[in-house]
HTML snippet that shows the backbone in 3Dmol.js (N, CA, C, O; Angstrom):
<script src="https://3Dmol.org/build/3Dmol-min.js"></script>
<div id="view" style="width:600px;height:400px;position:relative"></div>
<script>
const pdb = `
ATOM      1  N   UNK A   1     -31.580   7.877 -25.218  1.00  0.00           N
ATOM      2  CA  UNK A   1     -30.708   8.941 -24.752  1.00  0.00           C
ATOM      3  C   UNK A   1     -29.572   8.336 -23.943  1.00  0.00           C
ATOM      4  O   UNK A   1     -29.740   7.552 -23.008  1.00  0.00           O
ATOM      5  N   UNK A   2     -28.358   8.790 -24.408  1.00  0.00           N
ATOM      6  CA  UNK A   2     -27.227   8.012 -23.620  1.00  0.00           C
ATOM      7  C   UNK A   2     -26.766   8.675 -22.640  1.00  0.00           C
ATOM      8  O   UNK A   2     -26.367   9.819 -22.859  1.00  0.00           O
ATOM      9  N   UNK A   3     -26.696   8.059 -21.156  1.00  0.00           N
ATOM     10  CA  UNK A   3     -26.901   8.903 -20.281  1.00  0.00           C
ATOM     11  C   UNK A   3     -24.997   8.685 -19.835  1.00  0.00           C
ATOM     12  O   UNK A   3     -24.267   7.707 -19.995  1.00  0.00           O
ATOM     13  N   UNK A   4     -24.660  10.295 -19.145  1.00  0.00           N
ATOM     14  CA  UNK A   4     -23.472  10.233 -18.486  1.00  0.00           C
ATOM     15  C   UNK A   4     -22.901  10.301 -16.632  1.00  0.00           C
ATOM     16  O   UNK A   4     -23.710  10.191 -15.711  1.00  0.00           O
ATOM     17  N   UNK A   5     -22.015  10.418 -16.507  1.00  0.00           N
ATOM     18  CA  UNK A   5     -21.955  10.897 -14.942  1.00  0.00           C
ATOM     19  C   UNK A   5     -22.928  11.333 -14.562  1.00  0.00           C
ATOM     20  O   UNK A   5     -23.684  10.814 -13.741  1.00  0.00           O
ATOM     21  N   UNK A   6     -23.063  12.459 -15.161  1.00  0.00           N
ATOM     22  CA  UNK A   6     -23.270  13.614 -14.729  1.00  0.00           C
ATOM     23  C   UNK A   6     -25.038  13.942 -14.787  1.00  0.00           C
ATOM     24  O   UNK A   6     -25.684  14.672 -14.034  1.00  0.00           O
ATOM     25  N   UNK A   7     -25.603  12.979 -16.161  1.00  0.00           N
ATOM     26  CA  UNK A   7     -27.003  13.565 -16.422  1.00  0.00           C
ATOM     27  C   UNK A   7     -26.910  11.705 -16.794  1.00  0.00           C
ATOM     28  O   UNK A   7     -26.247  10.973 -17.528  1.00  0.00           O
ATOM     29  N   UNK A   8     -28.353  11.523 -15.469  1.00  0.00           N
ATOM     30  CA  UNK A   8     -28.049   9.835 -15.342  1.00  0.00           C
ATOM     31  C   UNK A   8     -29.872  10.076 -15.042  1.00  0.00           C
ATOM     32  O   UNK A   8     -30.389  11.136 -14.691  1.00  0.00           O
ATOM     33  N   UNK A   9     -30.595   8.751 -15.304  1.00  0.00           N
ATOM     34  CA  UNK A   9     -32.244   8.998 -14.368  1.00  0.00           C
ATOM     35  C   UNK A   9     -31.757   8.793 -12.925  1.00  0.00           C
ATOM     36  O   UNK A   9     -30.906   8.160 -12.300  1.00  0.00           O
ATOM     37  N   UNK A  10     -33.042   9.917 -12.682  1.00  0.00           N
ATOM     38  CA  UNK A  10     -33.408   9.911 -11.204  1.00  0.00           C
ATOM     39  C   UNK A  10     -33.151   8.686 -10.179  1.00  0.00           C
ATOM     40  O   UNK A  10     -32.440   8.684  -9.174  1.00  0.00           O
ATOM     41  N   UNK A  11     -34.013   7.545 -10.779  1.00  0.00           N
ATOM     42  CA  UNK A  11     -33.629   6.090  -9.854  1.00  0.00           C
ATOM     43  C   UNK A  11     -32.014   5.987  -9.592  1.00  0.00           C
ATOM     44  O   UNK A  11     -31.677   5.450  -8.536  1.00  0.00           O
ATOM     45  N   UNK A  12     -31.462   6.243 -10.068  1.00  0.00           N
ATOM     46  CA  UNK A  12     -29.681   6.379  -9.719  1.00  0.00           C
ATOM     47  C   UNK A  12     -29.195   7.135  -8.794  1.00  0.00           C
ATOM     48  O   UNK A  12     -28.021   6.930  -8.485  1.00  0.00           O
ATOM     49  N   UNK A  13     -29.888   8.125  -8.152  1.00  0.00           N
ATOM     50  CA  UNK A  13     -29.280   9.094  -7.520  1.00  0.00           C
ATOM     51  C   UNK A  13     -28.888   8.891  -6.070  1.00  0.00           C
ATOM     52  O   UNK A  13     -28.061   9.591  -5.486  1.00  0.00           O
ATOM     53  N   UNK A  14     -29.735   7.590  -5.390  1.00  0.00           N
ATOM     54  CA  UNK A  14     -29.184   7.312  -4.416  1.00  0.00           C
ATOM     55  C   UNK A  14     -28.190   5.982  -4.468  1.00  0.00           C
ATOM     56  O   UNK A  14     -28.245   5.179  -3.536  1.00  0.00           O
ATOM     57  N   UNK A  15     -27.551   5.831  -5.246  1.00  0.00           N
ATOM     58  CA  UNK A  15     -26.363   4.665  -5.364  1.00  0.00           C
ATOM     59  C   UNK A  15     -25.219   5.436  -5.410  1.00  0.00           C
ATOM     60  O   UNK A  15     -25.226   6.651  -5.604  1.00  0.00           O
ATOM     61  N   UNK A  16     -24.257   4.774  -5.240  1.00  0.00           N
ATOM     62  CA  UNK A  16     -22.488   4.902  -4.629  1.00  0.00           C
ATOM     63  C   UNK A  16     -22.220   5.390  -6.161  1.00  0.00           C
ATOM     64  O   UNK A  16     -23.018   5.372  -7.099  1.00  0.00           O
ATOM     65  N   UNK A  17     -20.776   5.861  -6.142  1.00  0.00           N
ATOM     66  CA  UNK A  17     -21.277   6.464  -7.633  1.00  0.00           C
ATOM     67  C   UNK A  17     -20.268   5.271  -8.646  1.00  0.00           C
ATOM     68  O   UNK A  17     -20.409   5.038  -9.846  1.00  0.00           O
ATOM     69  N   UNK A  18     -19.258   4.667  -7.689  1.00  0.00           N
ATOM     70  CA  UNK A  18     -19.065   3.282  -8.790  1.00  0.00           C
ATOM     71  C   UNK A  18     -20.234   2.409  -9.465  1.00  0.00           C
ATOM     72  O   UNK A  18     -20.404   2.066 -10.634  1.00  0.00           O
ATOM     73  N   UNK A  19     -21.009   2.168  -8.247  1.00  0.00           N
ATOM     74  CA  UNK A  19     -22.458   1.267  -8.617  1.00  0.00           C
ATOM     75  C   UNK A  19     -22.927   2.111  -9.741  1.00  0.00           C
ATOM     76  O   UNK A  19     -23.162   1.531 -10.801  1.00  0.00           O
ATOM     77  N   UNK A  20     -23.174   3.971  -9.641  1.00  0.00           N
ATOM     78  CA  UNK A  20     -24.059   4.066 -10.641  1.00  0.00           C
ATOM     79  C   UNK A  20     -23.347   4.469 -12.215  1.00  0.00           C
ATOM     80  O   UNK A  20     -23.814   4.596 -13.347  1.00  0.00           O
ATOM     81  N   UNK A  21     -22.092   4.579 -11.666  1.00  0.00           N
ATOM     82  CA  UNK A  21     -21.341   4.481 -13.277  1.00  0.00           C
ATOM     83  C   UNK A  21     -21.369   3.397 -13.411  1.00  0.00           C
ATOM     84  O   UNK A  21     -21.794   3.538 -14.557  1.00  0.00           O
ATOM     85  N   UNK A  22     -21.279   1.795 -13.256  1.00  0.00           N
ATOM     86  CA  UNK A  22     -21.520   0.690 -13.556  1.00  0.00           C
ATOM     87  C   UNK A  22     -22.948   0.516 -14.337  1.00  0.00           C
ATOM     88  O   UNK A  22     -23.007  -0.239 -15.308  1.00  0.00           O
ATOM     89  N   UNK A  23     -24.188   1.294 -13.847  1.00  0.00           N
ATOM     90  CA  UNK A  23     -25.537   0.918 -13.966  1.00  0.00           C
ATOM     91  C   UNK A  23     -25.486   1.928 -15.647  1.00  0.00           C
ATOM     92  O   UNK A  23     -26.210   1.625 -16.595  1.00  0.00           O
ATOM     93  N   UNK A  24     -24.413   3.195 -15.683  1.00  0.00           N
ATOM     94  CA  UNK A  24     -25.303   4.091 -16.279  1.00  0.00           C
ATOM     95  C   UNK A  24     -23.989   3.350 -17.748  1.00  0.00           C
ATOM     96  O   UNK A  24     -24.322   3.684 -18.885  1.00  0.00           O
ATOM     97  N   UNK A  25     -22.911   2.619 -17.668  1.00  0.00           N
ATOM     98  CA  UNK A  25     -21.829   2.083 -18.853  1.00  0.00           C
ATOM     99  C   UNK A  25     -22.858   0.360 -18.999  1.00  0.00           C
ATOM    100  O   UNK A  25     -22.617  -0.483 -19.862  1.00  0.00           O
ATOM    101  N   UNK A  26     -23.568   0.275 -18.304  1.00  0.00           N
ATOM    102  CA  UNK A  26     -24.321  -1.327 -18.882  1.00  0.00           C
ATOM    103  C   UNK A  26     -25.731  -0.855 -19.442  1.00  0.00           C
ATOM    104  O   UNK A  26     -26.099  -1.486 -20.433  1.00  0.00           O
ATOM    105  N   UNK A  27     -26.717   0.291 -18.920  1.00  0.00           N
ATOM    106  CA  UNK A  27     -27.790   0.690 -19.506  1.00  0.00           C
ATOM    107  C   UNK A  27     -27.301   1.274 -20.966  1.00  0.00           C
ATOM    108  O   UNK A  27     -27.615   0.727 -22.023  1.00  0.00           O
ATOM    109  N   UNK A  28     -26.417   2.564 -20.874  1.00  0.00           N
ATOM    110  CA  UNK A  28     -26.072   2.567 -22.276  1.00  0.00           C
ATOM    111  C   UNK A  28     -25.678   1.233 -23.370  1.00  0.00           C
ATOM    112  O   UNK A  28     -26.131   0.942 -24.478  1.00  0.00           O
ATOM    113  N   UNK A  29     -24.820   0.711 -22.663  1.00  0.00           N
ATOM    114  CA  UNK A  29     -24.954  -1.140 -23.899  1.00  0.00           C
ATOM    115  C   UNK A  29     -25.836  -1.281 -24.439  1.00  0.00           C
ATOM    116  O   UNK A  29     -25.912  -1.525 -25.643  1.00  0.00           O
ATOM    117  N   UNK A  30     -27.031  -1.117 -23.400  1.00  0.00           N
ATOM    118  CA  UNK A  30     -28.034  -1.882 -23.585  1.00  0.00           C
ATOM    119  C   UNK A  30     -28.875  -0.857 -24.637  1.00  0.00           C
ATOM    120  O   UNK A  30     -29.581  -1.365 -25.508  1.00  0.00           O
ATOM    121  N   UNK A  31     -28.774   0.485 -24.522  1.00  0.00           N
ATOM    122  CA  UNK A  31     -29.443   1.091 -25.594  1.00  0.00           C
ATOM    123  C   UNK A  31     -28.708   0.935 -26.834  1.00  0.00           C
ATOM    124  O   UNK A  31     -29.319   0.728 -27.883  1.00  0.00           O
ATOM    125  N   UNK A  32     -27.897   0.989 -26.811  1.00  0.00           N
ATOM    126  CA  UNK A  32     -26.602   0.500 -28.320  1.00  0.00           C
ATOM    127  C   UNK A  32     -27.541  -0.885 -28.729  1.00  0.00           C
ATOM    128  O   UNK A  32     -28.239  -0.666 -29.719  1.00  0.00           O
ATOM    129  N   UNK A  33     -27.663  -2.021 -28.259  1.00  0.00           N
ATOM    130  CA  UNK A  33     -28.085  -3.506 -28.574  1.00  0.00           C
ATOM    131  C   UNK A  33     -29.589  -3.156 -28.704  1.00  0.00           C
ATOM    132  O   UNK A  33     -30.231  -4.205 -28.750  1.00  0.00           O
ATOM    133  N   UNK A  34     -30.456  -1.966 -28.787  1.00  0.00           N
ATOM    134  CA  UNK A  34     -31.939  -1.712 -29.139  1.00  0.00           C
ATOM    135  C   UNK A  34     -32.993  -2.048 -27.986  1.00  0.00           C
ATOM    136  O   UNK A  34     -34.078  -2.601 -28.169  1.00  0.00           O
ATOM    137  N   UNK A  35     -32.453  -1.595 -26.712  1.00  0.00           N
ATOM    138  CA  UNK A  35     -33.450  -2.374 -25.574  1.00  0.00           C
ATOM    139  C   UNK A  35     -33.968  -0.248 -25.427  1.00  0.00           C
ATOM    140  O   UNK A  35     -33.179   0.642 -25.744  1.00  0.00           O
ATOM    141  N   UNK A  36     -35.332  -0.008 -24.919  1.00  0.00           N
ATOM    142  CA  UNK A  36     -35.840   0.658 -24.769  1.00  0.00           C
ATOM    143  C   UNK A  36     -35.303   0.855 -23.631  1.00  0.00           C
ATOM    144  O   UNK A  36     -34.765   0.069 -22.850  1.00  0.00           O
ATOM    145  N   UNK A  37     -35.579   2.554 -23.562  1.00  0.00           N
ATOM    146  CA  UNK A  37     -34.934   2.941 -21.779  1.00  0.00           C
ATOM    147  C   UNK A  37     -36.261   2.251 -20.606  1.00  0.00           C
ATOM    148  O   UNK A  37     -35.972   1.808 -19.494  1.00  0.00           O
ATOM    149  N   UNK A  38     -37.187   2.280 -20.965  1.00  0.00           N
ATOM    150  CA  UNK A  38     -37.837   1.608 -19.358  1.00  0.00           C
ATOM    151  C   UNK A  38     -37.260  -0.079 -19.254  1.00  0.00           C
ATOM    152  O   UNK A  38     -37.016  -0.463 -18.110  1.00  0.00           O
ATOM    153  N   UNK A  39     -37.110  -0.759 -20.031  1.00  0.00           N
ATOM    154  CA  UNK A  39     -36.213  -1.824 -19.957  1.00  0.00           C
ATOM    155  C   UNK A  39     -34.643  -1.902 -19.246  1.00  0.00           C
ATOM    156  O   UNK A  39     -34.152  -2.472 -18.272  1.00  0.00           O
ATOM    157  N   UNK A  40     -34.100  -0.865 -20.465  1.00  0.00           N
ATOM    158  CA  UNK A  40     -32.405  -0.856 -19.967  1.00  0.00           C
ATOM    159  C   UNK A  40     -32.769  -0.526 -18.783  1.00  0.00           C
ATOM    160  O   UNK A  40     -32.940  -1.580 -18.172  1.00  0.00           O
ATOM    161  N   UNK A  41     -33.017   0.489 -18.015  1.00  0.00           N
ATOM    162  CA  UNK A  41     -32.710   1.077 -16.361  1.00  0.00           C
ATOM    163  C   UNK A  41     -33.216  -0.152 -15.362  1.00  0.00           C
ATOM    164  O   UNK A  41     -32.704  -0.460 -14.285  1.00  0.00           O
ATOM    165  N   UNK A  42     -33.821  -0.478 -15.706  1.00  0.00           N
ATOM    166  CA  UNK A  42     -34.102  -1.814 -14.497  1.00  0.00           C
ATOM    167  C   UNK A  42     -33.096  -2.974 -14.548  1.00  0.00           C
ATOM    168  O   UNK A  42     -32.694  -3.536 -13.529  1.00  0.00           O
ATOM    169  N   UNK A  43     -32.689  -3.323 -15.877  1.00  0.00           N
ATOM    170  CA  UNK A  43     -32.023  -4.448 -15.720  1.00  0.00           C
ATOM    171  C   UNK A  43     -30.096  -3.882 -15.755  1.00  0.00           C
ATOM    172  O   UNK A  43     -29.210  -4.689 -15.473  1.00  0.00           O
ATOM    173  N   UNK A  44     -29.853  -2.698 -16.069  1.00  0.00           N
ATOM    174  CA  UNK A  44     -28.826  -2.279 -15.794  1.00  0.00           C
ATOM    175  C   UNK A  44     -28.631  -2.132 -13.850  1.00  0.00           C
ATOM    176  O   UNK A  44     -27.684  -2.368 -13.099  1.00  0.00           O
ATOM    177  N   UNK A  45     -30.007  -1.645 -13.627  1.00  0.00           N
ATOM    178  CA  UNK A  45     -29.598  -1.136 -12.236  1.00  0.00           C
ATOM    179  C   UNK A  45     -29.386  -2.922 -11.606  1.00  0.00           C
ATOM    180  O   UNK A  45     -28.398  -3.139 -10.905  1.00  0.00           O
ATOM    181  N   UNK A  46     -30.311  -4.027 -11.899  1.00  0.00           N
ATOM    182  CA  UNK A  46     -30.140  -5.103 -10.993  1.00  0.00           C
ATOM    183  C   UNK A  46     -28.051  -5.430 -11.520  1.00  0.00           C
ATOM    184  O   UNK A  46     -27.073  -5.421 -10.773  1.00  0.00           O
ATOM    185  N   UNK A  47     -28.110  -5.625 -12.755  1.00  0.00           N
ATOM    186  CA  UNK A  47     -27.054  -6.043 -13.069  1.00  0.00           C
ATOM    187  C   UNK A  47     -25.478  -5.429 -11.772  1.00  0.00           C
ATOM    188  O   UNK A  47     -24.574  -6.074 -11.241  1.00  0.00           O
ATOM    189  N   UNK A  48     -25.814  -4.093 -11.738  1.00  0.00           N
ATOM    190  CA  UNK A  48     -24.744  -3.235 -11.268  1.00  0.00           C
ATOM    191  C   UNK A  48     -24.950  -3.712  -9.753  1.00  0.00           C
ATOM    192  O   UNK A  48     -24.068  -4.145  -9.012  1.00  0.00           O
ATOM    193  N   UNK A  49     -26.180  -3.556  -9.483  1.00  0.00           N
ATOM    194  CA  UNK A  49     -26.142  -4.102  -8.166  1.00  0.00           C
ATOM    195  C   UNK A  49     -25.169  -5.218  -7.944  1.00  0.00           C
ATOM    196  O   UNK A  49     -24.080  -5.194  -7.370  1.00  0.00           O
ATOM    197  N   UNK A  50     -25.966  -6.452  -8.675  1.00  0.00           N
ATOM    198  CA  UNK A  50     -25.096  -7.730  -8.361  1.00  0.00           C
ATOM    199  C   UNK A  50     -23.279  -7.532  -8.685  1.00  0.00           C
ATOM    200  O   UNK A  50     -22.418  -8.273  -8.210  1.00  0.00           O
ATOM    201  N   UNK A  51     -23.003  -6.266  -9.665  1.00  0.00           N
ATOM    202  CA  UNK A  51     -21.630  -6.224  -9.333  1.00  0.00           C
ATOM    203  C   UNK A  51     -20.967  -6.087  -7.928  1.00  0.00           C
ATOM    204  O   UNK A  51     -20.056  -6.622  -7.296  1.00  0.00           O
ATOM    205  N   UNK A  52     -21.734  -5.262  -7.790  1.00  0.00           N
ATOM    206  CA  UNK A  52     -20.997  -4.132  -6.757  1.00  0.00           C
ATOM    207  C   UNK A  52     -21.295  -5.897  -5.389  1.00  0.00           C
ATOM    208  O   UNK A  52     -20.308  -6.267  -4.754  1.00  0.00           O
ATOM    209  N   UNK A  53     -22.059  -6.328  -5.283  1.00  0.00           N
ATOM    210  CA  UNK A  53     -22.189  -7.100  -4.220  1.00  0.00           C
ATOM    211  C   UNK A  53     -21.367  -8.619  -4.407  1.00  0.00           C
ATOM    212  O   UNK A  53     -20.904  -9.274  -3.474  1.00  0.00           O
ATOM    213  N   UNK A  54     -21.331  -8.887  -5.465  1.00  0.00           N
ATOM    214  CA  UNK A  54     -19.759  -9.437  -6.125  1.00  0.00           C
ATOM    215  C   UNK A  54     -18.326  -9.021  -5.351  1.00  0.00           C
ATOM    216  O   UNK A  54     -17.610  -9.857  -4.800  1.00  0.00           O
ATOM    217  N   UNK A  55     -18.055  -7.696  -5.403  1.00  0.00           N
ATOM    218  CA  UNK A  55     -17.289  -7.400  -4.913  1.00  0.00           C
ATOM    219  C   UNK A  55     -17.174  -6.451  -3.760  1.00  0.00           C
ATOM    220  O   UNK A  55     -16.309  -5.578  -3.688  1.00  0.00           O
ATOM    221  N   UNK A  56     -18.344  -6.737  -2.624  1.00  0.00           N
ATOM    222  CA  UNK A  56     -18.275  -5.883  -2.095  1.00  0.00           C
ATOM    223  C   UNK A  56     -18.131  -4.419  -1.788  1.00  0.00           C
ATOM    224  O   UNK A  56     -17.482  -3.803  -0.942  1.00  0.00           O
ATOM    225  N   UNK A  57     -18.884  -4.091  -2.677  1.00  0.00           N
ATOM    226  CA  UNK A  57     -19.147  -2.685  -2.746  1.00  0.00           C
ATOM    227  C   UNK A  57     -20.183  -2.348  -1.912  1.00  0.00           C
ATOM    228  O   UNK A  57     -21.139  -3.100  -1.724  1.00  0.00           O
ATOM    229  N   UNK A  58     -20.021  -0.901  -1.221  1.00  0.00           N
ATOM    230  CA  UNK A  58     -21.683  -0.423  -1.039  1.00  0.00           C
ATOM    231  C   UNK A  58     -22.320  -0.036  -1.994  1.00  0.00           C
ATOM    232  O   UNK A  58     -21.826   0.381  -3.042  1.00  0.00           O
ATOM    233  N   UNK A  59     -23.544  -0.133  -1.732  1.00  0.00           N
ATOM    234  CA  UNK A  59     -24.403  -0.278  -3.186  1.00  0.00           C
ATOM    235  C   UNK A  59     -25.376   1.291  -2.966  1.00  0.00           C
ATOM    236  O   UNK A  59     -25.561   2.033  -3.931  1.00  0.00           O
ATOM    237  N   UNK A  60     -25.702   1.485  -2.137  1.00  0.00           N
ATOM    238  CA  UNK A  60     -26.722   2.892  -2.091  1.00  0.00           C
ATOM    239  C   UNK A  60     -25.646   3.569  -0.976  1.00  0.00           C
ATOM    240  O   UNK A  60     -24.868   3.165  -0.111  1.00  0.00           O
ATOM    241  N   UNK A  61     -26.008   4.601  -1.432  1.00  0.00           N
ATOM    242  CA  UNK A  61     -25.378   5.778   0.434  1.00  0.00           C
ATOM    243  C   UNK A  61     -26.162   5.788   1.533  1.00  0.00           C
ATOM    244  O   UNK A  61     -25.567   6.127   2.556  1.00  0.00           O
ATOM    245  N   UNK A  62     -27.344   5.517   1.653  1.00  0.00           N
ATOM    246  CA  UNK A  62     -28.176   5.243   3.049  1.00  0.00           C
ATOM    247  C   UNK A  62     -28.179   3.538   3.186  1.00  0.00           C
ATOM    248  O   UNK A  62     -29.195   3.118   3.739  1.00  0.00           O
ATOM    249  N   UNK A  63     -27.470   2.784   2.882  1.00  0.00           N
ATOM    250  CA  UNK A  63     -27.219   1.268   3.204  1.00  0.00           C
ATOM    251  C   UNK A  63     -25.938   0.972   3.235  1.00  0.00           C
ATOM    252  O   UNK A  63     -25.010   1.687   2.858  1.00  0.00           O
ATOM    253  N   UNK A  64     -25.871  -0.509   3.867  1.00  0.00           N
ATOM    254  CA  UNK A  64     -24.360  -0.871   4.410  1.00  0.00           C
ATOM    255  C   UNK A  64     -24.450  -1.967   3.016  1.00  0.00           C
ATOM    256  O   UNK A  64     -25.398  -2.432   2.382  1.00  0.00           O
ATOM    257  N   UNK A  65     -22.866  -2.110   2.909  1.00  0.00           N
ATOM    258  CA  UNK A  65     -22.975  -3.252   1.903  1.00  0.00           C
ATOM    259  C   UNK A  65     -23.627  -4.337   1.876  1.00  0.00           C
ATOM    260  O   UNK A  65     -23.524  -5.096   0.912  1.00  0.00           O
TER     261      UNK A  65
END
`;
const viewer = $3Dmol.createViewer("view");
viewer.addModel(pdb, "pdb");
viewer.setStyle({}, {cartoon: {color: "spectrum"}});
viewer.zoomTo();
viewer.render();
</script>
């Protein structure tokens, strides 16, 4: 299921919402390239993380960058 803004999993809901449009445009890839969703969401969410901390982003709304 290709997820959008708007209708994303639960584990996303407390990230910044660049981080989680980052997490939810690399998990979809990853369902395009045949990775199962309990796969894609974990390694999309680390991936986005390490963006956002790349460039200094905050990464959740109850944490500092």
């Amino acid at each position: 299921m290709p997820w959008t803004k708007t209708e994303y999993p639960p584990s996303l809901k407390n990230f910044m919402a660049p981080v989680r449009n980052k997490a939810i445009e690399i998990a979809n890839a990853l369902l395009d390239d045949g990775y199962e969703e309990d796969r894609a969401i974990p390694i999309a969410t680390a991936k986005a993380e390490e963006w956002a901390k790349n460039r200094n982003k905050k990464i959740r709304k109850d944490k500092a960058p």
